[in-house]
N, CA and C atoms as a LAMMPS dump frame, in Angstrom:
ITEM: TIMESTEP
0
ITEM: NUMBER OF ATOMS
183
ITEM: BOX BOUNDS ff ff ff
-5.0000000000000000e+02 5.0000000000000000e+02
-5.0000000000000000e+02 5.0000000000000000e+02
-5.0000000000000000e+02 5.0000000000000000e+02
ITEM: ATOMS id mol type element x y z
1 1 1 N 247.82 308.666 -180.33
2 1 2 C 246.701 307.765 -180.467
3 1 3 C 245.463 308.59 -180.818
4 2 1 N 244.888 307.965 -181.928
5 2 2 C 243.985 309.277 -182.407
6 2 3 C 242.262 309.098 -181.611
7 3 1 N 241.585 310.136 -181.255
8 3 2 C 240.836 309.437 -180.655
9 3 3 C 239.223 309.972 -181.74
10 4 1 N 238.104 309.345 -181.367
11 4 2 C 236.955 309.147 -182.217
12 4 3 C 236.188 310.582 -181.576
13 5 1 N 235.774 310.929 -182.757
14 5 2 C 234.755 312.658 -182.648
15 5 3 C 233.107 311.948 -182.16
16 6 1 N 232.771 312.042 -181.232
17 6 2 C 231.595 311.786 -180.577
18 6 3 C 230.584 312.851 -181.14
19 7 1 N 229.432 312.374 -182.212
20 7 2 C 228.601 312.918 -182.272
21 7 3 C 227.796 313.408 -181.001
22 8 1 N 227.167 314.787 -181.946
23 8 2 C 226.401 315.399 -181.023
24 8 3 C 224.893 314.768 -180.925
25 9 1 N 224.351 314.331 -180.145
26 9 2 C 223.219 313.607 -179.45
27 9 3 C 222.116 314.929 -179.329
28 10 1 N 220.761 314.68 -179.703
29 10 2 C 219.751 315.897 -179.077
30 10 3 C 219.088 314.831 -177.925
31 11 1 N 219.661 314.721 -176.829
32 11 2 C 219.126 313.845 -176.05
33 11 3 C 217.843 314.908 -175.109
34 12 1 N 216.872 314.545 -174.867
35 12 2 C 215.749 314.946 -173.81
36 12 3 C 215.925 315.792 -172.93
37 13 1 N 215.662 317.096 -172.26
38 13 2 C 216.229 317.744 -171.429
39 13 3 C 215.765 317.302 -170.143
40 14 1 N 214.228 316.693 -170.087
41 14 2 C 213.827 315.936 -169.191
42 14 3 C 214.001 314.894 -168.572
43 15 1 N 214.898 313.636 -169.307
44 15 2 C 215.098 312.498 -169.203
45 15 3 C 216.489 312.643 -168.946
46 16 1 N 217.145 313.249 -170.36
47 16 2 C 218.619 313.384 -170.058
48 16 3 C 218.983 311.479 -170.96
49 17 1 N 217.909 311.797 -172.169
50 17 2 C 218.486 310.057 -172.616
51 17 3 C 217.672 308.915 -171.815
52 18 1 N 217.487 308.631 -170.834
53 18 2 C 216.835 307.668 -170.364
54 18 3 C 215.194 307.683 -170.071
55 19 1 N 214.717 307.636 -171.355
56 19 2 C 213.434 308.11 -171.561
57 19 3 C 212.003 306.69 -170.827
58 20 1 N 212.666 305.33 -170.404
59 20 2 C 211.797 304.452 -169.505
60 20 3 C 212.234 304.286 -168.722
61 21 1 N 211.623 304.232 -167.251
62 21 2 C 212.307 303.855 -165.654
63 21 3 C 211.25 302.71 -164.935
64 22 1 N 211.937 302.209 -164.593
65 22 2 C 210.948 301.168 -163.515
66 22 3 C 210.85 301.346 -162.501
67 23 1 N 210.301 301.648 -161.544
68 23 2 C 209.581 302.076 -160.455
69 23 3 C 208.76 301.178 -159.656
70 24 1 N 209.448 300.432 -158.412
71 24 2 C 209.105 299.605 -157.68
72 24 3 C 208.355 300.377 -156.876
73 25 1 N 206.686 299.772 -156.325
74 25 2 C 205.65 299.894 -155.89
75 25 3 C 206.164 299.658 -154.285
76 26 1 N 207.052 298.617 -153.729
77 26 2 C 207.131 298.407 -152.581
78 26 3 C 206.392 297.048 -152.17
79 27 1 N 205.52 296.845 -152.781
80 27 2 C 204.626 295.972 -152.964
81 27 3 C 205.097 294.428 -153.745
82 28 1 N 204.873 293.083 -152.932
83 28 2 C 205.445 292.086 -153.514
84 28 3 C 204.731 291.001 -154.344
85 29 1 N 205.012 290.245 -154.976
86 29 2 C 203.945 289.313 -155.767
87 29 3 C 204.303 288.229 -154.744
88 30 1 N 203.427 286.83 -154.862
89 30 2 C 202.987 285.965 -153.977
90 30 3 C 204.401 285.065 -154.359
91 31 1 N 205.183 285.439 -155.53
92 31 2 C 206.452 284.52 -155.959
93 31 3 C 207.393 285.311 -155.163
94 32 1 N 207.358 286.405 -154.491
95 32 2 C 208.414 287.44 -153.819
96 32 3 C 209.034 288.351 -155.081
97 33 1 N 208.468 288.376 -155.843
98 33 2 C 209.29 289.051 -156.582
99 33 3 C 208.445 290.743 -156.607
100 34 1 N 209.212 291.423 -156.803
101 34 2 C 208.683 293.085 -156.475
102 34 3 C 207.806 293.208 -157.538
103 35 1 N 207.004 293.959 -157.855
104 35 2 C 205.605 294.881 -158.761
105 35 3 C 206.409 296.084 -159.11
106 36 1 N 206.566 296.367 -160.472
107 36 2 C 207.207 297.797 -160.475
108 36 3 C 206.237 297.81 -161.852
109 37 1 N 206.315 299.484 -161.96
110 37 2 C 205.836 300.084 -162.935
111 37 3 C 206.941 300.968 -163.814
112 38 1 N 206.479 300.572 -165.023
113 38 2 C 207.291 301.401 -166.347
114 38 3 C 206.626 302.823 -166.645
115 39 1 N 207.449 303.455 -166.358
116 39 2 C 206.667 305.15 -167.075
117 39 3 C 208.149 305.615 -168.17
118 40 1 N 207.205 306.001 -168.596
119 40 2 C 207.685 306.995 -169.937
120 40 3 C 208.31 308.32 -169.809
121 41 1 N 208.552 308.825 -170.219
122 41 2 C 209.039 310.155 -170.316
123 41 3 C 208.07 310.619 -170.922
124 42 1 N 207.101 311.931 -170.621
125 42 2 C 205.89 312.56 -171.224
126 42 3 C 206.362 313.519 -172.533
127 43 1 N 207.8 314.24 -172.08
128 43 2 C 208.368 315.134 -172.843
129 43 3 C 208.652 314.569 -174.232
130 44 1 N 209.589 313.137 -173.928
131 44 2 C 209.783 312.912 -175.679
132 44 3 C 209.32 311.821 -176.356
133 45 1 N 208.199 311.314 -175.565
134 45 2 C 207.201 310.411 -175.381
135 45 3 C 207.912 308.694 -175.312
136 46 1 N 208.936 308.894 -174.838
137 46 2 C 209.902 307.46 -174.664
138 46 3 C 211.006 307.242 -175.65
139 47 1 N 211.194 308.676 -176.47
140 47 2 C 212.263 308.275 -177.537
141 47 3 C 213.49 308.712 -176.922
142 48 1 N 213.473 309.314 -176.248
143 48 2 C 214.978 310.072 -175.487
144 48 3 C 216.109 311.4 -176.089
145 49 1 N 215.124 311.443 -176.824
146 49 2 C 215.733 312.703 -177.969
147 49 3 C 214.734 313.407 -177.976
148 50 1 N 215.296 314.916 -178.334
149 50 2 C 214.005 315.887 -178.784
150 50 3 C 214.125 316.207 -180.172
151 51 1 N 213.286 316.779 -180.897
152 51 2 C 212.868 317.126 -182.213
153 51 3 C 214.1 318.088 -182.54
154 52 1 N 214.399 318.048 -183.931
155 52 2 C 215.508 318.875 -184.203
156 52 3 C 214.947 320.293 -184.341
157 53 1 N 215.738 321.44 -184.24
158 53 2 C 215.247 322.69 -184.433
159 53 3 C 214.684 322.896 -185.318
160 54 1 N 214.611 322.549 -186.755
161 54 2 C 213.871 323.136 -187.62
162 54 3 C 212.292 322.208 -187.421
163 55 1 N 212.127 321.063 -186.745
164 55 2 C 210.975 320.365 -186.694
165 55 3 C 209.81 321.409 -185.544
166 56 1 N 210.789 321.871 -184.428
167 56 2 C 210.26 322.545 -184.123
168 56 3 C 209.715 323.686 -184.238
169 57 1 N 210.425 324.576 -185.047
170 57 2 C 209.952 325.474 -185.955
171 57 3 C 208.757 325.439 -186.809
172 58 1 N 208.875 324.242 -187.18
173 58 2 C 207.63 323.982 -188.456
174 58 3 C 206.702 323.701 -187.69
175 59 1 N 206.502 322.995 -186.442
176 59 2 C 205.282 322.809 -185.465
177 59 3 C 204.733 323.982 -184.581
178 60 1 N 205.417 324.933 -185.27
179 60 2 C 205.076 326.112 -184.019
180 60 3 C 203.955 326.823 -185.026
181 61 1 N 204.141 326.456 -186.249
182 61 2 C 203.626 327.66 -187.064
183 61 3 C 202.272 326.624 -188.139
């Protein structure tokens, strides 16, 4: 059974791919439902990938 070649991914080293999280405050709204906050990933600014090597190269210089 032949199986499928899984591209290689440059996923975030920070995130690890999951570049938005929601983050419950603890805190409830008057409907009971929880308050959470969305943050980003700062590193790949919410895309979940990093820049390919040569992009980085060219931004260094």
């Amino acid at each position: 059974m032949p199986y499928g070649i899984t591209a290689h991914v440059r996923l975030c080293s920070s995130c690890d791919g999951f570049p938005v999280v929601a983050i419950t405050t603890g805190a409830r709204r008057r409907d009971g439902s929880r308050i959470t906050l969305h943050v980003t990933c700062p590193a790949c600014r919410g895309t979940g990938t990093r820049p390919a090597p040569a992009a980085l190269a060219q931004a260094r210089w």
